[in-house]
VOSE-114642 format. One record per residue: residue number from 1; x, z, y of N, C-alpha, C, O in turn. Coordinates in Angstrom, 1 decimal. Each point is the difference from the previous one (the first is absolute). Layout:
# VOSE-114642
{pt NUM {X Z Y} {X Z Y} {X Z Y} {X Z Y}};
...
This chain:
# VOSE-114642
{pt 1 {30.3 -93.7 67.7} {0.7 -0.8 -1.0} {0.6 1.0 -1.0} {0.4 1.0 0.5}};
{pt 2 {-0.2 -1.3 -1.9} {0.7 0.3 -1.0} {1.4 -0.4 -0.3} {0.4 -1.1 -0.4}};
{pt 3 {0.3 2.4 0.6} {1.3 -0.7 -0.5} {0.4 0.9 -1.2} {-0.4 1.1 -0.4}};
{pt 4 {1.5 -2.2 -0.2} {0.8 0.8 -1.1} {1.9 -0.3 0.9} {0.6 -0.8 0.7}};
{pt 5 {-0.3 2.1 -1.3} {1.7 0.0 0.9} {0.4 0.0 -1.5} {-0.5 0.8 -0.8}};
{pt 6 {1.7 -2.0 0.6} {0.6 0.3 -1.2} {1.2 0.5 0.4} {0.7 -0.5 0.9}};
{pt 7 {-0.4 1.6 -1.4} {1.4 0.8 0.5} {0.9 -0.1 -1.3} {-0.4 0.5 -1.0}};
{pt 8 {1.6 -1.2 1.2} {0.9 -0.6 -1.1} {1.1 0.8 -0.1} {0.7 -0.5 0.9}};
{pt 9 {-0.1 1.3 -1.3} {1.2 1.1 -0.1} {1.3 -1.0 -0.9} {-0.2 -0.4 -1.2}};
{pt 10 {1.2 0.2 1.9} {0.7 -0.8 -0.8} {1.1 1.6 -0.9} {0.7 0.9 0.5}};
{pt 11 {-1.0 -1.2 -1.5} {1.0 1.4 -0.7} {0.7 -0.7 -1.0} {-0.5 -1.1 -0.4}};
{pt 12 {1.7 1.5 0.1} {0.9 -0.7 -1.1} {0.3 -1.4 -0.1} {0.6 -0.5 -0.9}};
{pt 13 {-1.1 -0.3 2.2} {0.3 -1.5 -0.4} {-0.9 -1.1 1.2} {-1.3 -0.2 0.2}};
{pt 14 {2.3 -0.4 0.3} {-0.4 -1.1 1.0} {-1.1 -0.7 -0.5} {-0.7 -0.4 0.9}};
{pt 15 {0.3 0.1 -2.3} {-0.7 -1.1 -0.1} {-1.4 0.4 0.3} {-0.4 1.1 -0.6}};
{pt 16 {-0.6 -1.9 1.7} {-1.0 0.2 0.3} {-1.2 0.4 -1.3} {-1.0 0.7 0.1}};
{pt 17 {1.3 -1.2 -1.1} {-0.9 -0.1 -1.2} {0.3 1.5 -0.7} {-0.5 0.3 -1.1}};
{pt 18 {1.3 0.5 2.0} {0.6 1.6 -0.5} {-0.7 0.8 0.4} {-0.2 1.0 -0.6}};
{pt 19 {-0.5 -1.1 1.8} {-0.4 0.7 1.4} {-0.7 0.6 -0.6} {-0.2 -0.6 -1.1}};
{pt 20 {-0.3 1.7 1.2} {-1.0 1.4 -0.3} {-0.7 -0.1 0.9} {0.4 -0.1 1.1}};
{pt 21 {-1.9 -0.1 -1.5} {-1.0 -0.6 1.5} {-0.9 1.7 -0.4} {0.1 0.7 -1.1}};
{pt 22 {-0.9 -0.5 2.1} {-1.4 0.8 0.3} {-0.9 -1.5 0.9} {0.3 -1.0 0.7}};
{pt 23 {-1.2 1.3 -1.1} {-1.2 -0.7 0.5} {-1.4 0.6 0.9} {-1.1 -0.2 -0.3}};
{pt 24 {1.7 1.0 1.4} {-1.6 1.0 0.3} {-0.8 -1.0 1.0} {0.6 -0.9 0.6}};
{pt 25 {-1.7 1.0 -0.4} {-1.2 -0.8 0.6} {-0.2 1.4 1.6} {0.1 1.2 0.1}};
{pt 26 {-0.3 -2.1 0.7} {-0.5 0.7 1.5} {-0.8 -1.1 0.7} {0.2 -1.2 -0.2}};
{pt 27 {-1.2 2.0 1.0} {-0.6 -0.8 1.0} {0.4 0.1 1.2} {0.6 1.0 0.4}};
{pt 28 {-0.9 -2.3 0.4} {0.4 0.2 1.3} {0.3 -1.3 0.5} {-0.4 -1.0 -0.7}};
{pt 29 {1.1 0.9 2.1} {-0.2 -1.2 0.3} {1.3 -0.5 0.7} {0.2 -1.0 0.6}};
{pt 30 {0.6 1.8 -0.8} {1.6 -0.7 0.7} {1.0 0.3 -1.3} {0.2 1.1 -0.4}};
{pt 31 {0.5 -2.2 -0.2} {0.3 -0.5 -0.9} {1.8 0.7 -0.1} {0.3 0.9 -0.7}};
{pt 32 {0.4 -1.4 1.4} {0.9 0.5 0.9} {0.2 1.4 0.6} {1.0 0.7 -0.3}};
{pt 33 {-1.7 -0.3 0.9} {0.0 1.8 -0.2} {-0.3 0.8 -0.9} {0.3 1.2 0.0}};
{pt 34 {-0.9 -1.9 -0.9} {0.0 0.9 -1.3} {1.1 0.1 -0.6} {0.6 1.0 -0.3}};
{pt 35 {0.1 -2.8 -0.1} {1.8 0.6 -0.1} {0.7 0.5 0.5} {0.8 0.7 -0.7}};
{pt 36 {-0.7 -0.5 1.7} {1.0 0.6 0.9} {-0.4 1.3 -0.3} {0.9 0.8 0.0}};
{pt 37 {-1.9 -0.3 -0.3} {-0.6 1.7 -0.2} {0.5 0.0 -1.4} {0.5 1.1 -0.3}};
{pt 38 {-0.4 -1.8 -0.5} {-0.2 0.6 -1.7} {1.9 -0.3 -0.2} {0.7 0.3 -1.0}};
{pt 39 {-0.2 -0.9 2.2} {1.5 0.2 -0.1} {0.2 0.9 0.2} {0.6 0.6 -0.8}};
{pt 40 {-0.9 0.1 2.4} {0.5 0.8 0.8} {-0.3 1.4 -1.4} {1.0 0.7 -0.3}};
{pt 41 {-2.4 -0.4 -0.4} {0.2 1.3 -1.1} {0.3 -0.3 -0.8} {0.0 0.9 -0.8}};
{pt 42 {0.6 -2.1 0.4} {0.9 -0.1 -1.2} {1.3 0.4 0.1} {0.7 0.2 -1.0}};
{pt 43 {-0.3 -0.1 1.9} {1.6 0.3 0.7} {-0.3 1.3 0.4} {1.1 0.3 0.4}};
{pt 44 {-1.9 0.7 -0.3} {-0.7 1.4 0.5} {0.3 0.3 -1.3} {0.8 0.9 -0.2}};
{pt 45 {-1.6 -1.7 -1.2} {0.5 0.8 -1.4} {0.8 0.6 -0.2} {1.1 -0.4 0.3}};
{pt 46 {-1.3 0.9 -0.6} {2.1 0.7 -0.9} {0.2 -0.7 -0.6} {1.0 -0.6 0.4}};
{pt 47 {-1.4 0.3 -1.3} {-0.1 -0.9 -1.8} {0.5 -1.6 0.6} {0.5 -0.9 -0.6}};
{pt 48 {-0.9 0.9 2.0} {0.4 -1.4 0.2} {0.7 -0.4 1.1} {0.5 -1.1 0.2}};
{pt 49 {-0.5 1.7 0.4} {0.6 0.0 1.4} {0.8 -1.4 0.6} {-0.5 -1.1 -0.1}};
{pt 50 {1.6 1.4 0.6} {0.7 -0.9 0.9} {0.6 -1.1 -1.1} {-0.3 -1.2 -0.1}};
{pt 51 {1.3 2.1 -0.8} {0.9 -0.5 -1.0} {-0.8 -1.3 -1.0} {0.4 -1.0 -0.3}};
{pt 52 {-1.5 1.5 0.1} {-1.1 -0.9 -1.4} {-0.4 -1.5 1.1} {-0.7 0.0 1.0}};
{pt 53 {1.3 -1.2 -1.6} {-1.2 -0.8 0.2} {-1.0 -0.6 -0.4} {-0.1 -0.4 -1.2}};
{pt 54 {-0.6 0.3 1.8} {-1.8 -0.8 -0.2} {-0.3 -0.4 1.3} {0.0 0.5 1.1}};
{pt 55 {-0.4 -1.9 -1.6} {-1.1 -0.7 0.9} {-1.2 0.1 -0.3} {-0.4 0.1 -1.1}};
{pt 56 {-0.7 -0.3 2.2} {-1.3 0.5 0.0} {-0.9 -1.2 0.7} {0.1 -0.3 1.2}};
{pt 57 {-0.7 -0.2 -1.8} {-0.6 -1.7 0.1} {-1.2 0.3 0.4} {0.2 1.2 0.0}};
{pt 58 {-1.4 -1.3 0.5} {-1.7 0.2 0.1} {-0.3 -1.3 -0.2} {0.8 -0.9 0.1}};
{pt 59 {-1.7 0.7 -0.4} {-1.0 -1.2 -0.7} {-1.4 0.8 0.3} {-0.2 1.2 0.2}};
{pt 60 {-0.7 -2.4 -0.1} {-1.4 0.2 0.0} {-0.2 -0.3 -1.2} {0.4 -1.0 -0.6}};
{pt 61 {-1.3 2.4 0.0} {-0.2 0.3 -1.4} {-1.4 -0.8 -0.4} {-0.4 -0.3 -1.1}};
{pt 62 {-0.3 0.0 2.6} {-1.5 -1.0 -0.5} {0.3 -1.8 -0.2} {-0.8 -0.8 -0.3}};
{pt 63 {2.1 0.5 0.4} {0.1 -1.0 0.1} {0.5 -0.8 -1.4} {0.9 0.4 -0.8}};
{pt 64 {-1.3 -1.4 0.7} {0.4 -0.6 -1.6} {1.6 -0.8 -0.2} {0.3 -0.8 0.8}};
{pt 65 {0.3 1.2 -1.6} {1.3 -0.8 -0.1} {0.0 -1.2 -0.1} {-1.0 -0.6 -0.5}};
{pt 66 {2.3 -0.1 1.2} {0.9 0.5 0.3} {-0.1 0.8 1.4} {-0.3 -0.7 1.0}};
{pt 67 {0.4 2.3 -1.0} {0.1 0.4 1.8} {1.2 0.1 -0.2} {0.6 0.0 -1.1}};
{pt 68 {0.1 0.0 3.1} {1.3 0.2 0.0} {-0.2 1.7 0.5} {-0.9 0.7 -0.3}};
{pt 69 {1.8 -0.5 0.9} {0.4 1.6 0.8} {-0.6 -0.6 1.5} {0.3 -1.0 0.7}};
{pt 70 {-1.2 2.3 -0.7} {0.1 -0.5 1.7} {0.5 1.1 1.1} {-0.4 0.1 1.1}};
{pt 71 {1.5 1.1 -1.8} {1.1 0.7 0.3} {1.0 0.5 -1.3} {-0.2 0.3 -1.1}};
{pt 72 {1.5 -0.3 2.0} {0.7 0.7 -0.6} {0.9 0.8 1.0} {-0.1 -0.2 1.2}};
{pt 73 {1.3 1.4 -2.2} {0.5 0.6 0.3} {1.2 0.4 -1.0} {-0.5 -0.3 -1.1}};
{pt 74 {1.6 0.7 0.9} {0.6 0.2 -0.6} {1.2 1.0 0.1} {0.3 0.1 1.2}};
{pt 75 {0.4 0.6 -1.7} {0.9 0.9 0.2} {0.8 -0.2 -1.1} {-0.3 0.3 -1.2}};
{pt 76 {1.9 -1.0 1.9} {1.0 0.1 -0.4} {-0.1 -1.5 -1.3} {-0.9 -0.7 -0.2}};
{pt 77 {2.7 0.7 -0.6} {0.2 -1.5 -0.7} {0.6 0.6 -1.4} {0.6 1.1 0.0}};
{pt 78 {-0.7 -2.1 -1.1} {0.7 0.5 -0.7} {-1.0 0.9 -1.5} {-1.1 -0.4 -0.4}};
{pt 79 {1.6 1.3 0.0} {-0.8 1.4 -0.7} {0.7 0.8 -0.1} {1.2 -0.1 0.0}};
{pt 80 {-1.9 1.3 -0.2} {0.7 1.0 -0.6} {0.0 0.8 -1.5} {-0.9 -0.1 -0.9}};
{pt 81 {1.7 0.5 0.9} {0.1 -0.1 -1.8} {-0.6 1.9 -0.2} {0.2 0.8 0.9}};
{pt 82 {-0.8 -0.6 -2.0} {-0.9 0.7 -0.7} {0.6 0.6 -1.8} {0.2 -1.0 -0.7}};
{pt 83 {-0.1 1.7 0.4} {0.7 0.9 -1.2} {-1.8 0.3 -0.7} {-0.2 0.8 -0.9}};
{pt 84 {-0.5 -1.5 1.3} {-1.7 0.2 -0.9} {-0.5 -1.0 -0.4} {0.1 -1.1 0.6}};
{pt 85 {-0.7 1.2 -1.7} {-0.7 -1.1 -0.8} {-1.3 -1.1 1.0} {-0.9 0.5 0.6}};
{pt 86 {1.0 -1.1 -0.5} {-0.2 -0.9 1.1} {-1.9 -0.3 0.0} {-0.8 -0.1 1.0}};
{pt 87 {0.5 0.2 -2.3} {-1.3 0.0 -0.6} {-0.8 1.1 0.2} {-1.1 -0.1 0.5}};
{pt 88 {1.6 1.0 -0.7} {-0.2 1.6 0.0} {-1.3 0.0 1.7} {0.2 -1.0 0.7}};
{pt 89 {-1.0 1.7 -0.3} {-0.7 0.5 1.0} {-1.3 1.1 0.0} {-0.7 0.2 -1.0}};
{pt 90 {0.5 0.3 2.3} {-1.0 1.0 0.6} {-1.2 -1.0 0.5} {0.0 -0.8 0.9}};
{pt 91 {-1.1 1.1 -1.7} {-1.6 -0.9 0.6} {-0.4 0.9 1.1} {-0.7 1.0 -0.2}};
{pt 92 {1.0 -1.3 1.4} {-0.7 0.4 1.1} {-1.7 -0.8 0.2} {-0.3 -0.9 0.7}};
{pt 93 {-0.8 1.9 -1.9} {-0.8 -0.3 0.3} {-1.2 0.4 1.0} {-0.3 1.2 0.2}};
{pt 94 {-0.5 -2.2 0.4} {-1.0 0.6 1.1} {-1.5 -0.9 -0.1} {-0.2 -1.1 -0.5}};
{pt 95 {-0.6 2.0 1.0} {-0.8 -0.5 -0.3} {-1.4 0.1 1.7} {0.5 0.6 1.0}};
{pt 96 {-1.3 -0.9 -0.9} {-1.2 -0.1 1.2} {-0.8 0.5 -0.2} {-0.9 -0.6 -0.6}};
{pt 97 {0.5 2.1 0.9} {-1.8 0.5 -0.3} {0.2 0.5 -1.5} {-0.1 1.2 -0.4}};
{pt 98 {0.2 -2.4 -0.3} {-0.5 -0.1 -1.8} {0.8 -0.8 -0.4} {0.4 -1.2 0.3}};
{pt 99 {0.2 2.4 -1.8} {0.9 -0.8 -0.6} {-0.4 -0.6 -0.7} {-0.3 0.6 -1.1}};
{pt 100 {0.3 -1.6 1.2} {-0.8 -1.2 -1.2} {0.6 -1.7 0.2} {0.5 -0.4 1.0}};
{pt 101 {-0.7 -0.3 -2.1} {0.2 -1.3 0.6} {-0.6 -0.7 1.5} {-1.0 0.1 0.7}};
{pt 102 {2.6 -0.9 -0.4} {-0.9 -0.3 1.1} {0.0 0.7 1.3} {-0.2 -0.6 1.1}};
{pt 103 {0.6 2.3 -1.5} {0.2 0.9 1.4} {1.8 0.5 -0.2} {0.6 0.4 1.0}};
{pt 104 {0.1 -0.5 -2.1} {1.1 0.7 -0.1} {0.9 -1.5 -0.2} {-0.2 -1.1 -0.4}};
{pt 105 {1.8 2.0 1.3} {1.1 -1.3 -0.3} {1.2 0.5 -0.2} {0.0 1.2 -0.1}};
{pt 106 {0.9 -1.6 0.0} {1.7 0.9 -0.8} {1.2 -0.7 0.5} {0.2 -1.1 -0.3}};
{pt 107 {0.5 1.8 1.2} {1.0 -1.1 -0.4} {1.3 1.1 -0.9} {0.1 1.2 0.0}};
{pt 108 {0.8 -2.1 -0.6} {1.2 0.7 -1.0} {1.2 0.1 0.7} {0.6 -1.0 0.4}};
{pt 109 {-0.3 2.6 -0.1} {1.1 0.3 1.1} {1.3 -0.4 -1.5} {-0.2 0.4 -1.2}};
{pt 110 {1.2 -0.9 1.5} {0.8 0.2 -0.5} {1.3 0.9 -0.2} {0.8 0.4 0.8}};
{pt 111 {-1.0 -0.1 -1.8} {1.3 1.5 -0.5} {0.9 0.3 0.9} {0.1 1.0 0.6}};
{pt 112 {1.0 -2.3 -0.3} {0.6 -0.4 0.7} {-0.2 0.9 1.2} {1.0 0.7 0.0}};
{pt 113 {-1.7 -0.4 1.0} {-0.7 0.0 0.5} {-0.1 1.1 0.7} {0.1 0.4 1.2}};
{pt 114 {-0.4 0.4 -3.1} {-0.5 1.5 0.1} {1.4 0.9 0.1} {0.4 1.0 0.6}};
{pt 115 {0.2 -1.8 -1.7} {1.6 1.2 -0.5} {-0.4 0.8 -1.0} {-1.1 -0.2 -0.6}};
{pt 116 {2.0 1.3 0.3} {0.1 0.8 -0.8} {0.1 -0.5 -2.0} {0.6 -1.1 -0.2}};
{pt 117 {-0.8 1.4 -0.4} {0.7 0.1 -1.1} {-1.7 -0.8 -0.7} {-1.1 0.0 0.5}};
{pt 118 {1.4 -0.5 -1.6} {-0.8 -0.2 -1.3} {-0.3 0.7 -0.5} {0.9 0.8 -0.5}};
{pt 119 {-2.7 -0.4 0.1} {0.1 0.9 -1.1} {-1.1 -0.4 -0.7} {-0.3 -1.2 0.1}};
{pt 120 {-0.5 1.9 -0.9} {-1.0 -0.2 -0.9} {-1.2 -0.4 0.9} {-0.7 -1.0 -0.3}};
{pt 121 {0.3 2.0 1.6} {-0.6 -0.6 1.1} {0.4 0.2 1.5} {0.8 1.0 0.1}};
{pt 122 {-1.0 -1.5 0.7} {0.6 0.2 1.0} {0.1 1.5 1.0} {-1.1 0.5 0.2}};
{pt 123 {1.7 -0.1 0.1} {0.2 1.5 0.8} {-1.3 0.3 1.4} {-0.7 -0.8 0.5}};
{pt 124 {0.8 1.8 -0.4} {-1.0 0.1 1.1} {0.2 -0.3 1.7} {-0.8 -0.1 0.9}};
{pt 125 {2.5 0.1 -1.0} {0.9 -0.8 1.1} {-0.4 -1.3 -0.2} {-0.9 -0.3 0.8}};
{pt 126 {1.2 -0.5 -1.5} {-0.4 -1.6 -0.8} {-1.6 -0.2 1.1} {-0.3 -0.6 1.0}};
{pt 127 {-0.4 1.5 -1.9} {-1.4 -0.2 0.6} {-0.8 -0.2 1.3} {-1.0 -0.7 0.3}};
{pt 128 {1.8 1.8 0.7} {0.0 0.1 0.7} {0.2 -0.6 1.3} {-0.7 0.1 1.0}};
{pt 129 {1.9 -0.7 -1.2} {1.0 -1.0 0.5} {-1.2 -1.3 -0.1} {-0.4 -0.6 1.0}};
{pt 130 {0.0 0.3 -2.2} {-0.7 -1.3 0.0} {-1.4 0.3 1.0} {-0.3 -0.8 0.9}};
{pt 131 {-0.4 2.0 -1.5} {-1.4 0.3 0.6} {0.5 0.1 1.9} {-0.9 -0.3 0.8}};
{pt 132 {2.1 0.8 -0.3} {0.2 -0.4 1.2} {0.2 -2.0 0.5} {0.3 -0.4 1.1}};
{pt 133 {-0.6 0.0 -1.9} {0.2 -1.8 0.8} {-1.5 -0.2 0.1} {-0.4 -1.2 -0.2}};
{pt 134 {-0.5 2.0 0.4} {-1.1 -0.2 0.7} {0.0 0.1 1.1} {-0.8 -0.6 0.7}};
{pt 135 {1.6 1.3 -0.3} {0.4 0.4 1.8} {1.3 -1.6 0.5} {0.2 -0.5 1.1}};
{pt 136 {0.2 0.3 -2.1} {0.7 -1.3 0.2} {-0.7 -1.3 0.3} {0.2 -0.9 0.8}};
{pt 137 {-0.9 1.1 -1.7} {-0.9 -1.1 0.1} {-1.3 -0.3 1.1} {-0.3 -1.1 0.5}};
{pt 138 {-0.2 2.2 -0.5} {-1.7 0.3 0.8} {0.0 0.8 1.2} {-0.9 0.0 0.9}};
{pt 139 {2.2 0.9 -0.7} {0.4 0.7 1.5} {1.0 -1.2 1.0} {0.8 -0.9 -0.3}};
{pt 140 {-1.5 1.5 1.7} {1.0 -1.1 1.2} {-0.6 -1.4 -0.5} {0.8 -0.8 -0.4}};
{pt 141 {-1.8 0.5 0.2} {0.0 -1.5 0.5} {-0.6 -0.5 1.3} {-0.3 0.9 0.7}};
{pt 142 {0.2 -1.8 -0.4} {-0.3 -0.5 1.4} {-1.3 0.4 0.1} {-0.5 0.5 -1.0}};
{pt 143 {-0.1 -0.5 1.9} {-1.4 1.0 0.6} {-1.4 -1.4 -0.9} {0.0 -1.2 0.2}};
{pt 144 {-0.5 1.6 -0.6} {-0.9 -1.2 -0.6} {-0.1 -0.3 -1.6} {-0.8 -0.6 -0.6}};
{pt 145 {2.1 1.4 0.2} {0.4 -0.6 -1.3} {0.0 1.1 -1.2} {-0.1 1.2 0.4}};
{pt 146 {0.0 -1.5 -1.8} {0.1 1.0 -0.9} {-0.1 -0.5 -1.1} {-0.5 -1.1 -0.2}};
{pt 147 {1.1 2.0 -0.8} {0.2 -0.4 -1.3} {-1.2 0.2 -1.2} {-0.5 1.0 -0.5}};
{pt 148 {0.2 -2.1 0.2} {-1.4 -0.4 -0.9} {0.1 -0.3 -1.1} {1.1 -0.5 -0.4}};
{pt 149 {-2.4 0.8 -0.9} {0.0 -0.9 -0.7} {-0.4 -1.4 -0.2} {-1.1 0.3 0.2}};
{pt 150 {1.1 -1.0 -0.4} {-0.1 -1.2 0.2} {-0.6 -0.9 -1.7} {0.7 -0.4 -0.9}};
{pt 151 {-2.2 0.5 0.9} {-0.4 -0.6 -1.0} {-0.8 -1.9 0.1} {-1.0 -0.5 0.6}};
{pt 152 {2.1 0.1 -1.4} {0.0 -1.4 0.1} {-2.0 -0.3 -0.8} {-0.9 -0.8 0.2}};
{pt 153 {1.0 1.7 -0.9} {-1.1 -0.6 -1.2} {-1.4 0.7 1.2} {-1.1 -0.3 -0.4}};
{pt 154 {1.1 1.1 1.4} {-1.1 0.6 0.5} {0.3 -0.6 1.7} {-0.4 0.3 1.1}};
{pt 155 {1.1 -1.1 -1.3} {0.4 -0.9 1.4} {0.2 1.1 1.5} {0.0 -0.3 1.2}};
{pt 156 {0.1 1.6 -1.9} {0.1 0.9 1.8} {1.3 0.8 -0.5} {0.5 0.1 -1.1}};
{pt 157 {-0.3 0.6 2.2} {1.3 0.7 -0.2} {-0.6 1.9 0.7} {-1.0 0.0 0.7}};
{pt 158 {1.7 1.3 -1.1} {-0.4 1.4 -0.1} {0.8 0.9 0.6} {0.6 0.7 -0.9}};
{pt 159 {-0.2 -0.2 2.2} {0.7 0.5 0.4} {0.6 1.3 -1.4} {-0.7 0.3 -1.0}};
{pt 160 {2.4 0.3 1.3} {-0.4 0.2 -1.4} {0.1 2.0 0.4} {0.7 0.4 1.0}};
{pt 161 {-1.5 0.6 -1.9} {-0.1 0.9 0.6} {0.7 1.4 -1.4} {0.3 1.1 0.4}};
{pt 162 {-0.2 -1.5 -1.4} {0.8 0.6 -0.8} {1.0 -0.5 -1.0} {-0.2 -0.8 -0.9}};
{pt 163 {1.4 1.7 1.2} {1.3 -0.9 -0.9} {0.2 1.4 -1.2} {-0.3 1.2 0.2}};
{pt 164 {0.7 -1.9 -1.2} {1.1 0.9 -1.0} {1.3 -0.7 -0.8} {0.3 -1.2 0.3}};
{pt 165 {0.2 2.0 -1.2} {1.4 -0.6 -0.2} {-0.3 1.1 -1.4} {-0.5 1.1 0.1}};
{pt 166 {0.8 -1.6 -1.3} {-0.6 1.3 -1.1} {1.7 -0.4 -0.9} {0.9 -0.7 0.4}};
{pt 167 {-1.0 1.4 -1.5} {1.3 0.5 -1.0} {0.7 -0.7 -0.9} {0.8 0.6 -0.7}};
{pt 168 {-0.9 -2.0 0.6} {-0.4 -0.9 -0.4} {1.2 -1.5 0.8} {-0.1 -0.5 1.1}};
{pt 169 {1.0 0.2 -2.0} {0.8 -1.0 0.2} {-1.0 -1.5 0.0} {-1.0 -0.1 -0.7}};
{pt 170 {1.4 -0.6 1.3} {-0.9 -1.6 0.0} {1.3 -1.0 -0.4} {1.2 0.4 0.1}};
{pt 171 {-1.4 -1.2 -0.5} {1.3 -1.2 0.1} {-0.8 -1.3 -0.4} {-0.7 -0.5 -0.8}};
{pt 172 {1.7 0.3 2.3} {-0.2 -1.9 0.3} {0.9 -0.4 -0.4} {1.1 0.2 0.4}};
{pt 173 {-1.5 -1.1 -1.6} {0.8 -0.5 -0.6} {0.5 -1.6 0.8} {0.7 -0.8 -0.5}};
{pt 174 {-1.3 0.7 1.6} {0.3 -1.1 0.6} {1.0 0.2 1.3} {0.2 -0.8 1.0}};
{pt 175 {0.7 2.4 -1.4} {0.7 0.0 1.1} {1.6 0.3 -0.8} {0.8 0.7 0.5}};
{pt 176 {-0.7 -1.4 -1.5} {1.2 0.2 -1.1} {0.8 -1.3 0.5} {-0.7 -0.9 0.4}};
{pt 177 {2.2 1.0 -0.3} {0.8 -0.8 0.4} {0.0 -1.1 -1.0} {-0.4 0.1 -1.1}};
{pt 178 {0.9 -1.1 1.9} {0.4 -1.6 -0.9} {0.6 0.9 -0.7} {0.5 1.0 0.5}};
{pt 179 {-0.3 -1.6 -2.1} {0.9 0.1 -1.1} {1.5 -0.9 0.4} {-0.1 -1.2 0.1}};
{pt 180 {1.3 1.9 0.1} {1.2 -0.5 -0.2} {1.0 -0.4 -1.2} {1.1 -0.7 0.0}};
{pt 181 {-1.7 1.3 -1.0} {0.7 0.0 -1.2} {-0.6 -0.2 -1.0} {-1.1 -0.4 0.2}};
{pt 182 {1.4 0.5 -1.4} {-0.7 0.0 -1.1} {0.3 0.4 -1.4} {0.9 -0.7 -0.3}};
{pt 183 {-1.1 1.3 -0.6} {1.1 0.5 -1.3} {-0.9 -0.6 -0.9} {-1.2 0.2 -0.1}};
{pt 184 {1.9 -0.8 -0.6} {-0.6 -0.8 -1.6} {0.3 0.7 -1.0} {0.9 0.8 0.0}};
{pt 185 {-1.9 -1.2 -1.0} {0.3 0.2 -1.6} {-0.5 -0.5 -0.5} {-1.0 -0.5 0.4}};
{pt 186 {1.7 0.2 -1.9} {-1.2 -0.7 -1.2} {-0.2 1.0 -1.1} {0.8 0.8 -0.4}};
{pt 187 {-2.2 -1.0 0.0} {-0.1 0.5 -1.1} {0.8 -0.2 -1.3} {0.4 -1.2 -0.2}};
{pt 188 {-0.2 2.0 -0.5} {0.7 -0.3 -1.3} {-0.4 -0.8 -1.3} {0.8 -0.1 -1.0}};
């Protein structure tokens, strides 16, 4: 079976529609031990450890909506708050055999995440830090299981066998907080 684990990082703000998600695809067949594994190195992170929470949902990725979760896991209530631009991220991308459509998939580590400072591009600490959540993601999972790409349009999924992380800021603009305020003007 195909799963996707949506892992939801609640940073700066309770409201579920705030959550900082990753999206990676694995195969395998126990739904439930893959959470419990992708908790257990998420809390092994540094970047994320005990203190950060996120819950981690599995869904079968072959199945047509509405699916529900058919595990979860979670660490800790509440969020924690972040001094970084929320949008801002590292493309941990990977790819199967051949990088081409179809064999490569990415998910967007968040700044948050990484630490360190803003600059024109990200540092080689920055980089590194991100190109390490392959071992987050795809090391220690239950005996059977692993981290794939997962092509909807070629109906099979690719175990995945090379990652990079390059110089280069990404921003999800879909991970920007509700607007609380607002400042007006009129033209003259």
């Amino acid at each position: 079976m195909i799963f996707i684990a949506k892992i939801a990082f609640q940073l700066d703000s309770t409201l579920p529609r705030d959550a900082m998600t990753i999206n990676p695809c694995y195969f395998g067949d126990d739904a439930q031990a893959l959470a419990n594994s992708l908790k257990t190195n998420l809390m092994a992170n540094t970047q994320v450890g005990a203190d950060t929470p996120f819950k981690v949902k599995v869904y079968n990725a072959e199945k047509a909506p509405p699916s529900y979760p058919l595990a979860e896991a979670s660490n800790g209530t509440g969020s924690k708050g972040t001094g970084h631009p929320r949008e801002l991220a590292l493309c941990l991308s990977y790819y199967s055999t051949f990088n081409r459509p179809g064999y490569r998939g990415r998910v967007y580590i968040p700044l948050a995440l990484l630490g360190g400072n803003v600059g024109l591009r990200p540092t080689t600490t920055q980089m590194q830090l991100a190109l390490g959540w392959h071992a987050t993601l795809g090391k220690g999972l239950p005996t059977g299981h692993n981290l794939v790409v997962y092509s909807r349009h070629l109906g099979q999924s690719f175990g995945v066998s090379n990652v990079w992380v390059d110089d280069e800021w990404d921003v999800v603009r879909s991970r920007g907080l509700r607007a609380t305020t607002r400042e007006l003007a009129t033209l003259p």
